[in-house]
C-alpha positions in Angstrom: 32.8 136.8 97.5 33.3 140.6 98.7 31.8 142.9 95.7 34.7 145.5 94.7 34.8 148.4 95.8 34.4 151.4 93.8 37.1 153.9 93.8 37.3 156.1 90.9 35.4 156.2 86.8 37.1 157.2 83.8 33.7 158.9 82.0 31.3 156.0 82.3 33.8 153.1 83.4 33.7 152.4 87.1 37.4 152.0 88.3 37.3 149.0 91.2 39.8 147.3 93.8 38.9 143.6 94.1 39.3 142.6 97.8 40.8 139.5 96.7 43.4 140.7 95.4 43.8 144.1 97.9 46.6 142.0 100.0 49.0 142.1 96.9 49.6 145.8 98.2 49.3 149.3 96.6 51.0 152.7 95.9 49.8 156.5 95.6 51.7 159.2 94.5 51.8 162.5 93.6 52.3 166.0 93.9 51.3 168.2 97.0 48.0 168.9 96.7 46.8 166.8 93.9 44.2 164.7 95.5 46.0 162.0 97.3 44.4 162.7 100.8 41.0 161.9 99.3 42.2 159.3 97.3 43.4 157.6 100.5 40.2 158.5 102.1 38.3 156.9 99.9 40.2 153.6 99.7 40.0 153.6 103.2 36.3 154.0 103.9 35.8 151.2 101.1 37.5 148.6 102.5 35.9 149.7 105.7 32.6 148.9 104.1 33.7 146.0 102.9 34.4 144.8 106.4 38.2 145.2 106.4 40.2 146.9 109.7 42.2 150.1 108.2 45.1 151.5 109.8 47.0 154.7 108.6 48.9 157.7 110.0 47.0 161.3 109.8 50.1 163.6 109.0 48.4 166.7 108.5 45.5 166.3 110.9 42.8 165.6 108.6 42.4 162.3 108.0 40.6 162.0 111.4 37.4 163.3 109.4 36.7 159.6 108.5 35.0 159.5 112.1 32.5 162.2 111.3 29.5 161.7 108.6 30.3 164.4 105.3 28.3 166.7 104.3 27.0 168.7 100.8 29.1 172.1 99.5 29.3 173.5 95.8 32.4 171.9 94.9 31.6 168.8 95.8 28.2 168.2 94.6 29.7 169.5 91.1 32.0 166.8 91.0 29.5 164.0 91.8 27.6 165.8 89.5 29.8 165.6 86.7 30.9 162.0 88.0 27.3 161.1 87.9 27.3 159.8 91.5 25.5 159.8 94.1 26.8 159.2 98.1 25.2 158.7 101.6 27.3 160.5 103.5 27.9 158.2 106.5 30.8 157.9 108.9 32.9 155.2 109.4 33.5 153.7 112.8 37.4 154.7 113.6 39.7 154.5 116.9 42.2 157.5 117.3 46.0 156.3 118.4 48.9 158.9 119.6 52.2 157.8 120.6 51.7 161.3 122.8 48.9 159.6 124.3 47.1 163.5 124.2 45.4 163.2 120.5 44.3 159.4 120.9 44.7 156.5 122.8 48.8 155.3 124.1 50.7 153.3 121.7 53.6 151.6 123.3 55.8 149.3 122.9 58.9 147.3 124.8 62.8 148.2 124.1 63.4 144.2 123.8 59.8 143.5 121.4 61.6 146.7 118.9 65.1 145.1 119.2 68.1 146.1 117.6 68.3 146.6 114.6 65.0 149.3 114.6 66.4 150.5 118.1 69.8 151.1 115.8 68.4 153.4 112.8 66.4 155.1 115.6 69.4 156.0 117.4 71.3 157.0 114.4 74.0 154.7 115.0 76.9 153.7 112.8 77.3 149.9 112.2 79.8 149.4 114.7 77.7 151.5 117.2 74.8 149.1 116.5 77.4 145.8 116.6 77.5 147.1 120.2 73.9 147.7 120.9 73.3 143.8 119.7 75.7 143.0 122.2 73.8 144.8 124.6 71.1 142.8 123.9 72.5 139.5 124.2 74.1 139.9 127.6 70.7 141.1 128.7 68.9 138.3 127.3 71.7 136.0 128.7 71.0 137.6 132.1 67.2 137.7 132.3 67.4 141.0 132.1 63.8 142.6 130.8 64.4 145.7 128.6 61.4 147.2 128.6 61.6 151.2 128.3 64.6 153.7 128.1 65.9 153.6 132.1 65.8 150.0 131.5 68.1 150.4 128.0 69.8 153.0 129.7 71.1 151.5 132.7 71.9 148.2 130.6 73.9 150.4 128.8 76.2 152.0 131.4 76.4 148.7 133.0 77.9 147.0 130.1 80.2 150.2 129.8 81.7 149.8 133.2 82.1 146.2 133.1 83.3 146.7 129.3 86.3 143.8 130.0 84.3 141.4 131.8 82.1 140.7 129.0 84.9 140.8 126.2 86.1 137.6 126.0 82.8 136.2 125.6 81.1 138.6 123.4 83.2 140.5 121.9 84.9 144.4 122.0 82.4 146.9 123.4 84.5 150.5 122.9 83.8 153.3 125.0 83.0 155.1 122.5 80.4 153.0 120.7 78.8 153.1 124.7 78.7 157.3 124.5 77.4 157.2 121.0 74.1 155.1 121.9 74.1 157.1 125.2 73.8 160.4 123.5 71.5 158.8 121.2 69.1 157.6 124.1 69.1 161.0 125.4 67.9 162.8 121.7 65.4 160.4 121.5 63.9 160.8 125.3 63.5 164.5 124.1 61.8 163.6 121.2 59.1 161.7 123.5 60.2 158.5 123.1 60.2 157.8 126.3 56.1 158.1 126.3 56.4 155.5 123.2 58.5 152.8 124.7 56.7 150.8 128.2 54.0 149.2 129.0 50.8 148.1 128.1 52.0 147.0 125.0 49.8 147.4 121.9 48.1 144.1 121.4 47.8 144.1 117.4 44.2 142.3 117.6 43.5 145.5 119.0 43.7 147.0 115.4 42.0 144.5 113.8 38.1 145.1 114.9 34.7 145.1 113.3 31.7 147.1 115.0 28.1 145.9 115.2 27.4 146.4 111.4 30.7 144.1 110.1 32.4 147.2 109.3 36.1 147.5 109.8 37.3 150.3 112.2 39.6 152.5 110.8 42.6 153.2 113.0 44.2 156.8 112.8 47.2 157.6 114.2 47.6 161.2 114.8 51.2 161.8 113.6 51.3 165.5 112.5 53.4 165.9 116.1 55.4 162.9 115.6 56.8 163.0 112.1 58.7 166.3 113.6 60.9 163.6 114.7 60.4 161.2 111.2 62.7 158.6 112.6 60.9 157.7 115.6 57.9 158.0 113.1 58.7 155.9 110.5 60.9 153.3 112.8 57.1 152.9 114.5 55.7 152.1 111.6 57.9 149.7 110.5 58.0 147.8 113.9 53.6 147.7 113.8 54.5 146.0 110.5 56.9 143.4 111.6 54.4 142.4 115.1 51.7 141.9 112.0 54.4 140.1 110.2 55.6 137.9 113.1 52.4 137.3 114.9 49.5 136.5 112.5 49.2 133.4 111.2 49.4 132.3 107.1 46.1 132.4 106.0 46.6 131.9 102.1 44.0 133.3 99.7 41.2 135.6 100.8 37.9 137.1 99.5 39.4 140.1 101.4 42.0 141.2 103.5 42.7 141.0 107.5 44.2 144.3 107.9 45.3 147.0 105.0 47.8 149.4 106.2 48.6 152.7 104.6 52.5 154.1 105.0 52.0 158.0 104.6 55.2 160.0 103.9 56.6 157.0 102.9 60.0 158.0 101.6 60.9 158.9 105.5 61.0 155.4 105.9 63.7 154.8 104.0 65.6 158.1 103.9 69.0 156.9 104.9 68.0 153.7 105.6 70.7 150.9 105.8 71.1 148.3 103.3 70.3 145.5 106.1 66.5 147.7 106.9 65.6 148.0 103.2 66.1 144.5 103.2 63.8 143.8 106.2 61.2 146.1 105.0 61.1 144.4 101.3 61.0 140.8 103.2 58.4 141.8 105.0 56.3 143.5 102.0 57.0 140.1 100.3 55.9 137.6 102.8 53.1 140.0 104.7 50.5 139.2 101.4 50.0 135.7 102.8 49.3 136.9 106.2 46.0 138.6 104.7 48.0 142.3 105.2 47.7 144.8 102.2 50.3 147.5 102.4 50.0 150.8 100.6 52.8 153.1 100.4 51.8 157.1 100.2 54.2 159.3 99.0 54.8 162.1 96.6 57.8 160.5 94.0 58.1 157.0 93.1 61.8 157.4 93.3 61.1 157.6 96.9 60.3 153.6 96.8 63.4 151.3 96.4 63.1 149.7 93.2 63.0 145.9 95.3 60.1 147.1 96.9 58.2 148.8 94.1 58.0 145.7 92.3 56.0 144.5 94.9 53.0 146.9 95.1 50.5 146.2 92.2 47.5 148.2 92.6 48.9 152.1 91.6 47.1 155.3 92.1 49.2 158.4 89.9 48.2 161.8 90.4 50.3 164.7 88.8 53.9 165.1 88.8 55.8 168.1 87.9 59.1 168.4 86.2 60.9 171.1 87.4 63.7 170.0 88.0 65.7 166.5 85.9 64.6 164.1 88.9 61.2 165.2 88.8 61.5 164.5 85.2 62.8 161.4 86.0 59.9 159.9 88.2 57.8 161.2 85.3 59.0 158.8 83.1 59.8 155.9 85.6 56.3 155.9 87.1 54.5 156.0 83.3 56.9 153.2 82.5 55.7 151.2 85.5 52.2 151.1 84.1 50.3 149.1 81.7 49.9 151.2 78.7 46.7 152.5 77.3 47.0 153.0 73.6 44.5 155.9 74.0 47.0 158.2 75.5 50.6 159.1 76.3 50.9 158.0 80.3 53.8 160.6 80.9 52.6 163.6 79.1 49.2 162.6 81.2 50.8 162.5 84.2 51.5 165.9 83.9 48.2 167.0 82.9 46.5 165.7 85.5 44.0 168.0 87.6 43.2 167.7 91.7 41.6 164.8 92.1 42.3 163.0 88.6 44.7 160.2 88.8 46.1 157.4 86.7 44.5 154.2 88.4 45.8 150.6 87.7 44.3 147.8 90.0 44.9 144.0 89.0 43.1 142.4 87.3 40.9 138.9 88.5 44.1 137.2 87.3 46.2 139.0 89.1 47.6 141.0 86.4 48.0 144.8 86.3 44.7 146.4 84.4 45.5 148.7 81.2 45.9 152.3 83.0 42.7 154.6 83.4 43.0 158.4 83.2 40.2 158.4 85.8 38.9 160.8 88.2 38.7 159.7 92.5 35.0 159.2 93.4 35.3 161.4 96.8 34.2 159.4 99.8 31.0 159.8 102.2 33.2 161.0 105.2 34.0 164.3 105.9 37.1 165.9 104.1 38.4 167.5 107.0 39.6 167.2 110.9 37.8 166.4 113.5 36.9 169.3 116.4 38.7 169.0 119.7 35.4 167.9 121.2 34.5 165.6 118.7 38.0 163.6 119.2 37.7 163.5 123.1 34.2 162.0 122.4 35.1 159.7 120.2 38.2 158.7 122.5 35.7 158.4 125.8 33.6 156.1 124.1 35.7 154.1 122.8 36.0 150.0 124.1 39.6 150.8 124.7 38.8 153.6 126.9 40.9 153.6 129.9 42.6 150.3 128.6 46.3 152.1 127.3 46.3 155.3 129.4 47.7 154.2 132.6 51.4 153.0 132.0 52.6 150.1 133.8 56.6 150.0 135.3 56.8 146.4 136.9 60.7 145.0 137.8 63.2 144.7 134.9 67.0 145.8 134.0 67.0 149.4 135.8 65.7 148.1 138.7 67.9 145.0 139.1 70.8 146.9 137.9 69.9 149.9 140.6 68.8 148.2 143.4 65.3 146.5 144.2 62.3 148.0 145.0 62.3 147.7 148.7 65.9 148.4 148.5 68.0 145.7 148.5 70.7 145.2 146.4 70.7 142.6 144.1 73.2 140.1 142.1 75.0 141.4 139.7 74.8 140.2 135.9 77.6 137.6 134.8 78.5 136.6 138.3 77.5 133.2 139.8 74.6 133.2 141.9 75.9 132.5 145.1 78.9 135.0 144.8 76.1 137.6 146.0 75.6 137.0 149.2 79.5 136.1 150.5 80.1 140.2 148.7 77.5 141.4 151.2 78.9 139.0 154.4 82.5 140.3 153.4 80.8 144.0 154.4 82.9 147.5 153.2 86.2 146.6 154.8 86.5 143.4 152.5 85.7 145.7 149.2 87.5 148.3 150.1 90.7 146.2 150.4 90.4 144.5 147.3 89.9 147.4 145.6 93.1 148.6 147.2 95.1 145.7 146.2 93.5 144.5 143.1 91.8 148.1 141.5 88.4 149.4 140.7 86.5 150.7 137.8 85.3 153.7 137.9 81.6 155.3 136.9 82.8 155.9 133.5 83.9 152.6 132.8 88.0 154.0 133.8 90.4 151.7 135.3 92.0 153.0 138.2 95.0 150.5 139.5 95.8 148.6 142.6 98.8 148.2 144.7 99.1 144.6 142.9 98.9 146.7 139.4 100.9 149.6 140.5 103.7 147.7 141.5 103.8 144.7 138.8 103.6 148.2 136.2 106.7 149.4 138.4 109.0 146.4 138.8 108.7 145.4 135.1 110.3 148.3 133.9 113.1 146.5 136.4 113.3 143.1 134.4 116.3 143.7 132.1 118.2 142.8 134.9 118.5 139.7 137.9 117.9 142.0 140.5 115.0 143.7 139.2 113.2 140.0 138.6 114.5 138.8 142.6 112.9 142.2 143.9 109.4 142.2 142.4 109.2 138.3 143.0 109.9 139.2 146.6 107.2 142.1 146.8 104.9 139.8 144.7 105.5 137.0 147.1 105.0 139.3 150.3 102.0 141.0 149.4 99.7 137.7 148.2 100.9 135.8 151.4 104.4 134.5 150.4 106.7 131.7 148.6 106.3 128.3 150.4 110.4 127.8 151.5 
């Protein structure tokens, strides 16, 4: 059995986290500048300790620190003092990520492995927008067509617009308009550097889940005070790292500790404007992650920020201060005292605005699983540095790493752009949705056969616009001729001459 680990003491009572129960995931809120950086630090380097891989997003760049051994000053050692504690300062063995691929190691993943519906809130889309992006999908997928970064998506995309009523009968409408919308959409997010994020190597999750030679969990840190300028493509990552953890380990019931514990900072941009169907997915996957040996801790500042379905599901709770300012702050006030287990000692709202840095109201369930009465307690700050990392410290720890040189070079091997734009060696291939061996009587027939049929029969343009034939031009023509007998004899006649003519 994994001892607990030690997180915080209210006077002379330690405050622990049991490992066994770590997976039923966890919340921290509070105030800017209240303490919840160290808090989160020193959860982090305890499950570290304790042999458990950590994973969490550094927003403002000093999380990092974790890497690097701490060190004495006067307000620290009066705090251990007064907490009557005593630390070896010690590092903890981390790996630095960066979608960027400049602050850490490349994180990448496929279009096709994000799918849709992620691929939809990313893109801003409406829900008739993303109907149309799932149709997208399919018709690749029916196709063999392998989306795998944003020329891939992109090229599937004008595809499908141009060839808009050859696919309708089978899957449905796809509007013009819905096609421009995810178009514009790719092109925001390619300036946002989403183009670095989506490709190839893909991240392989086990990657995340490593011990070094001492059983200690390595702490993953993704730098993410340049990505949450764009807080969609931020938090949409996030999400998708949970669902590959969701989807790809296996149950493993009740541990003495968890697999992986994964801290969501800035939480509430995960579900800032989030549809109904995404909430959903996210509290499925809180619910059902617990038996994959995953603990998830939201990090935020309100827990109004949380959807009330999800709240429910995060049972160990670190409160630092709130303040009422305004009636919504005075709201979480009294929502997030309600939503711990009273302490007859003292009033849990009027506390939670009493609280001083580093203090906290800490409940952590109990060996039966049960939340523990609340503690007015103050955060035992960790052995690790609190603060960043030097330039040169992060491009040692990043050389020496055993995934040195693994992510850094991106792959592009053959997938939708390139059979949609021609092969690599510069052939043309087939076209989606036509029979096989249509392909190679279209290249016998040569430019002369094309261009007459799109004479007779039309073309579409670039754009997806339908430009008419002599066959359409005339049938349009003649029919406004059919009130009358000699209107019908003349376009049967033109009809008849142009397609070969009537058997007499």
């Amino acid at each position: 059995m994994t001892a607990a680990l030690l997180i915080a003491k209210a006077g002379p009572t330690p405050i622990e986290i049991l490992p066994a129960l770590a997976n039923r995931h966890g919340l921290i809120t509070g105030a800017t500048g209240t303490g919840k950086t160290v808090t989160l630090q020193r959860m982090a380097e305890g499950f570290s300790r304790a042999g458990v891989p950590v994973f969490m997003a550094d927003v403002k760049g000093d999380l990092a620190g974790i890497a690097a051994a701490g060190s004495d000053n006067p307000k620290l050692s009066a705090r251990l003092a007064q907490l009557e504690v005593q630390l070896n300062y010690a590092a903890c063995p981390a790996m630095l990520w960066d979608v960027y691929g400049e602050a850490g190691h490349p994180v990448r993943a496929t279009i096709s492995d994000m799918g849709p519906l992620l691929l939809g809130r990313l893109l801003n889309l409406n829900e008739v927008q993303a109907g149309v992006l799932q149709l997208i999908f399919k018709i690749a997928d029916d196709n063999s067509l392998l989306l795998i970064d944003l020329k891939d998506l992109r090229a599937m995309v004008q595809y499908v617009g141009e060839n808009a009523k050859q696919f309708t009968t089978e899957y449905g409408n796809i509007s013009a308009a819905s096609v421009g919308a995810i178009q514009r959409g790719l092109l925001t997010l390619e300036t946002q550097g989403g183009d670095k994020f989506f490709g190839e190597p893909m991240l392989d999750i086990a990657d995340l889940m490593q011990t070094d030679g001492q059983g200690h969990g390595v702490v993953n840190i993704l730098a993410a005070d340049k990505l949450t300028n764009a807080p969609k493509l931020y938090s949409t990552f996030l999400l998708w790292l949970l669902s590959e953890l969701f989807e790809q380990l296996p149950e493993a019931g009740d541990l003495d500790k968890p697999k992986l514990v994964f801290f969501f900072d800035e939480a509430h941009l995960l579900f800032n404007d989030a549809p109904p169907a995404l909430v959903e997915k996210v509290e499925q996957v809180v619910r059902l992650i617990r038996s994959k040996g995953v603990g998830v801790y939201f990090v935020t500042q309100n827990p109004l920020d949380i959807p009330e379905t999800v709240l429910g599901q995060l049972g160990n709770r670190v409160q630092h201060a709130l303040r009422a300012f305004t009636p919504r702050d005075q709201k979480a006030v009294k929502v997030a005292a309600e939503t711990l287990r009273a302490n007859p000692a003292f009033n849990a709202e009027a506390a939670i605005m009493e609280l001083g840095v580093g203090e906290a109201l800490v409940s952590f369930l109990d060996a039966k699983g049960s939340p523990s009465v609340v503690e007015r307690a103050f955060v035992i700050p960790p052995a690790c540095r609190l603060g960043p990392l030097s330039q040169a410290e992060r491009q040692t720890l990043i050389a020496n790493s055993l995934l040195a040189g693994h992510y850094e070079a991106a792959e592009d091997r053959e997938s939708a752009y390139e059979k949609l734009r021609g092969s690599k060696d510069g052939t043309t291939p087939a076209k989606p949705g036509l029979p096989a061996q249509a392909a190679p009587a279209e290249a016998e027939g040569g430019g002369l056969l094309d261009g007459l049929g799109a004479f007779l029969f039309g073309r579409t343009g670039p754009r997806g616009g339908q430009h008419d034939g002599v066959v359409q031009s005339a049938a349009k023509s003649m029919a406004r001729t059919m009130a009358n007998e000699v209107g019908r004899q003349i376009l049967r006649g033109v009809l008849g001459s142009i397609v070969g003519g009537r058997k007499r």
